[in-house]
N, C-alpha and C positions, 0 to 999 in steps of 0.2 A: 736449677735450685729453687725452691719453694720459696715463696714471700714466707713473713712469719706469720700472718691470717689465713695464710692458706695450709702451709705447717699445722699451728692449731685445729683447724676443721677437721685436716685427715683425722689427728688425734682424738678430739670429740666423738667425731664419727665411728672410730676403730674402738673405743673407749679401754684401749691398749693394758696390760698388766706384763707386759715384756714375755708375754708367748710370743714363740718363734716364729708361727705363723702369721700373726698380725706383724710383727714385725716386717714378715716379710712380704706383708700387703704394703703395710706404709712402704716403703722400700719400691716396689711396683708403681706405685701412685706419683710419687715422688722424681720416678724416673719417667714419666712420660708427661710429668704435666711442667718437667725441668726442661726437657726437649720442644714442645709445645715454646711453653715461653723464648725458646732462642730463635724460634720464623721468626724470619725477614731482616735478622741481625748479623747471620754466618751462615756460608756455606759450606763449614767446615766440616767433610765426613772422611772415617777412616773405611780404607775397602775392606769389603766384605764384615762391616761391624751393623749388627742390627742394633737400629737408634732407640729400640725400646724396651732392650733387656741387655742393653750393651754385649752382649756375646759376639766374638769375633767368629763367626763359623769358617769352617776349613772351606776350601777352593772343590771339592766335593761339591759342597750344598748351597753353591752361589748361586743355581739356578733358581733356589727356593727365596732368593732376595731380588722384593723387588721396590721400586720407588712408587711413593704413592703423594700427588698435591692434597694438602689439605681441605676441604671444602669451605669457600669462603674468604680463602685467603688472599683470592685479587680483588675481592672490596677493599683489603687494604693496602691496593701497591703492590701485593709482593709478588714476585713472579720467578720462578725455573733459576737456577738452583737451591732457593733462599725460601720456599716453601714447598718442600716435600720431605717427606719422610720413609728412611729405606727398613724394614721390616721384613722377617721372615716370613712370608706367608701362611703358612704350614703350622707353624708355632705362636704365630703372635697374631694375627688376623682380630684375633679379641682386643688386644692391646691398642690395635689403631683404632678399630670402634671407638675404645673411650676417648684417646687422645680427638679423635672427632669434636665426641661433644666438649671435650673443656676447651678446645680452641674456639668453639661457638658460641656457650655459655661465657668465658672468659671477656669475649671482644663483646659479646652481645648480636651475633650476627642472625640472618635467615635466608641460610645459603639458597639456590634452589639448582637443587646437584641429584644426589642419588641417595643419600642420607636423611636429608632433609629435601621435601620437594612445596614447591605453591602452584598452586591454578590460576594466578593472577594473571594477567593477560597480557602476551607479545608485545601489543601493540599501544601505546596510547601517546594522547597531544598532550605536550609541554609548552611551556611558555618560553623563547628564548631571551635574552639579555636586553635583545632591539626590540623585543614586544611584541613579536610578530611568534604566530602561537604556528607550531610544527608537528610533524608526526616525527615519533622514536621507538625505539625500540629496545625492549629490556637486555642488557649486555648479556651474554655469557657467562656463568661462574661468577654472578658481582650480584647479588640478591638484594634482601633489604637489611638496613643497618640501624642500629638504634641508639642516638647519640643520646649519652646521658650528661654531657657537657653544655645540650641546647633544650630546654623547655619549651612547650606550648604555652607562649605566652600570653593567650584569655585561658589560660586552667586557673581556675580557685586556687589561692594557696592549698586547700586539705586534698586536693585532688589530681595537682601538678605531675603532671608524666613527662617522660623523653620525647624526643623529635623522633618519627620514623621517616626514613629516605628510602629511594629504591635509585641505584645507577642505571641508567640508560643511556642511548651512543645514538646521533643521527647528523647529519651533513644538511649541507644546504640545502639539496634538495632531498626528497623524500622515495625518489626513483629507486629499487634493488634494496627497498630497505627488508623486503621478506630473507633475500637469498644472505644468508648470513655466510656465507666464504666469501661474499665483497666486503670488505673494512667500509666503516664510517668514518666521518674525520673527526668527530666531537664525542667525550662524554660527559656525562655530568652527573651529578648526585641532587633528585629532585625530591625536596619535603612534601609528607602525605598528602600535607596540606594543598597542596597543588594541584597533583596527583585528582585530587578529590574537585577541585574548584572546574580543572578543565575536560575532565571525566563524568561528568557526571551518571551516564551509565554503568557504573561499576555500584554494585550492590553488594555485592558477596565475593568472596573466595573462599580457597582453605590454604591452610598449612598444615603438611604432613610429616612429622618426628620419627625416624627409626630411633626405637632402641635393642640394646643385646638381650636374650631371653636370657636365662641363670640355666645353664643346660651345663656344668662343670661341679668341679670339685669345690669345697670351700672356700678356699684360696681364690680362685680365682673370680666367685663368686661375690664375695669380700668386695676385690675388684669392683667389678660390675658395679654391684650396690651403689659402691660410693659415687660413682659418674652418673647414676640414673637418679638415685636422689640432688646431685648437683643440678641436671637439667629439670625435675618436680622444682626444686626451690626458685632457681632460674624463673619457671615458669608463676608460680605463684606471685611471686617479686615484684617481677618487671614486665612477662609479657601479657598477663592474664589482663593486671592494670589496664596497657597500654589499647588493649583488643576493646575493655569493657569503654573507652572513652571514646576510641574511634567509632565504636555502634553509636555512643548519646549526640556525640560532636558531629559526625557525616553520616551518620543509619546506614553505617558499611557494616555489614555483618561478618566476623573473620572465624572461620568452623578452624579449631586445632584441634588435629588428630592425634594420635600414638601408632605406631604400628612398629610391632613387635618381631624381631626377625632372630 
C-alpha cells in the first residue's frame, strides 16, 4: 500500500482525468512499490502468484516464475526469504526493473550488483574500535548507504548533506582476505569520512545506473517513466548534492553514469 506522499506523486505525475489507462498505470505503480515496501517484514508468498501483477498463473507456466533478491537489500539486514521477489519472467521482467529502483531510491542505497555497479576499490584500511588501523574488504551485495538521519557535521548549515557509509567485513587478521568463499568474522558500516582519512589514494571512481529504455506500448511506458524520473529526482536531491561536497571536502571525484539497457 502506497504512503499518502507517495499516492500523490503517482497522481501528479500521471496527471490522471479517470482514463483507463492511467488508471491502470497508477494501479501497476502502486502494486510494486506496495510489494517493495513489505521486504524484510513477510515472507509471506502464495504459489505460483507473481508478486508484481498479482496473477496466479496456472502450474503450466511455473517454469516462467522465478525469484529474484532485490539489489541492496543486505545493506539492510534482510536476507532469503524476506527479500526477494517471485515474477514472471517473460511478462513482467520490466516490472522488476522498476521495483529495483524504488527500493534504491526509497532506502537511499548504491547497490554494487548488476543494476547498479561502482569501481570503488575491494580493498582498503579501516580504522578498528582498539585503533589499530586494518585491511577489509568491501562485503558482497551491501554497497554504499546514505543515512539521511546522520549529517556531516563541519557542513555549513546552507550546505548540510547525509553521511555516506560503505559496509565492509575483515577478522583479525588480514590473511584470505582476497578469496571471498572464506567468511570474515566482522562487518561494519564505515563513514566516507574515514574511508577518505585512511585511504588516501582514492581519487576517483564512478557509479554506474541502469535504466529501462521505453521500447513498449504506452502503458507500460507510463510505467517506466514514472521510476526513471523518480531515480532523475533522487539524483538531483540527494545524490548530485552529496557527490558535489565529497569533490570540495576530500577532492574525491565521483563520475555518475546512466547506462541505458
Amino acid at each position: 500500500m502506497l504512503s499518502e506522499n507517495h499516492l500523490h506523486a503517482v497522481v501528479d505525475y500521471l496527471n490522471m482525468d479517470n482514463d483507463p489507462e492511467d488508471i491502470k498505470t497508477q494501479k501497476t505503480i502502486e502494486i510494486i512499490n506496495g510489494r517493495v515496501l513489505t521486504l524484510g517484514y513477510s515472507s509471506r508468498k502464495l504459489i505460483g502468484q507473481d508478486n508484481l501483477d498479482l496473477i496466479v498463473y496456472p502450474e503450466t507456466n511455473d517454469d516462467d516464475l522465478v525469484t529474484e533478491i532485490v539489489e541492496g537489500s543486505m545493506t539492510l539486514n534482510m536476507e532469503y526469504p524476506y527479500n526477494d521477489i517471485i515474477y514472471n519472467k517473460k511478462i513482467n521482467e520490466w516490472r522488476m526493473f522498476c521495483a529495483q529502483i524504488y527500493f534504491r531510491t526509497h532506502y537511499n542505497l548504491i547497490p554494487n550488483e548488476t543494476l547498479t555497479k561502482t569501481t570503488f576499490p575491494k580493498f582498503i584500511n579501516i580504522r578498528r574500535s582498539n585503533g589499530n588501523i586494518v585491511k577489509a574488504r568491501i562485503k558482497k551485495k551491501a554497497g554504499f548507504r546514505i543515512s539521511k538521519a546522520s549529517m556531516e557535521e563541519d557542513a555549513i548549515p546552507t550546505s548540510r548533506v547525509p553521511k555516506l557509509y560503505l559496509r565492509v567485513e575483515f577478522s583479525s587478521s588480514d590473511t584470505n582476505l582476497e578469496d571471498y568463499s572464506i567468511p570474515q568474522d566482522y562487518y561494519k558500516d564505515i563513514p566516507f569520512s574515514n574511508i577518505c582519512e585512511y585511504n588516501p589514494e582514492i581519487k576517483d571512481f564512478e557509479i554506474t545506473f541502469s535504466l529501462p529504455n521505453n521500447v513498449y506500448d504506452d502503458y507500460r511506458n507510463g510505467v517506466i517513466n514514472y521510476y526513471c524520473e523518480l531515480h532523475n529526482k533522487w539524483c538531483d536531491e540527494l545524490l548530485y548534492p552529496l557527490v558535489k561536497y565529497i569533490k570540495t571536502k576530500y577532492d574525491i571525484n565521483i563520475k555518475i553514469n546512466t547506462h541505458i539497457i
